[in-house]
C-alpha positions, 0 to 999 in steps of 0.5 A: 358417554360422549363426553367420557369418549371426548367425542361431541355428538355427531362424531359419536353418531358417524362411529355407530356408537351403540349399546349392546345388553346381555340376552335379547332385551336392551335395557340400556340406549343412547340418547340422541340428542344428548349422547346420555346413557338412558334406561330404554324401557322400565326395568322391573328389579323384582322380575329381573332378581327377586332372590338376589340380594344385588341386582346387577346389569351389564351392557357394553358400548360399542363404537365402531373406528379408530378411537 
C-alpha cells in the first residue's frame, strides 16, 4: 500500500492510514513494519459464502490529509 500510495512508511503512519471492512469484522490490516496489506485473522471462505460460487470481500484504505 505504501508503495502504490508512493509514500514511505512513516508518511503513511503520520496520515493515519487505515483499512475499514464491511460490517463489524476487519478482516484486512496494514502492516507496520512493511506497509503490506495483510489478512488480520483467518478467513474461513465456507463460513463467509458457502453457497456462493465467488467469494468476494470488500475493504477501503483510508488515509487521512491531502494526497
Amino acid at each position: 500500500v505504501a508503495k502504490d500510495l508512493a509514500l514511505d512508511l512513516p508518511a503513511l503512519r503520520a496520515r493515519g492510514a487505515r483499512i475499514v471492512s464491511q460490517g463489524r469484522t476487519q478482516y484486512f490490516a496494514l502492516h507496520a513494519n512493511s506497509g503490506h496489506l495483510v489478512t488480520a485473522d483467518r478467513i474461513d471462505r465456507e463460513q463467509m459464502c458457502e453457497n456462493e460460487p465467488q467469494c468476494v470481500l470488500r475493504c477501503e484504505l483510508i488515509v487521512e490529509g491531502e494526497m
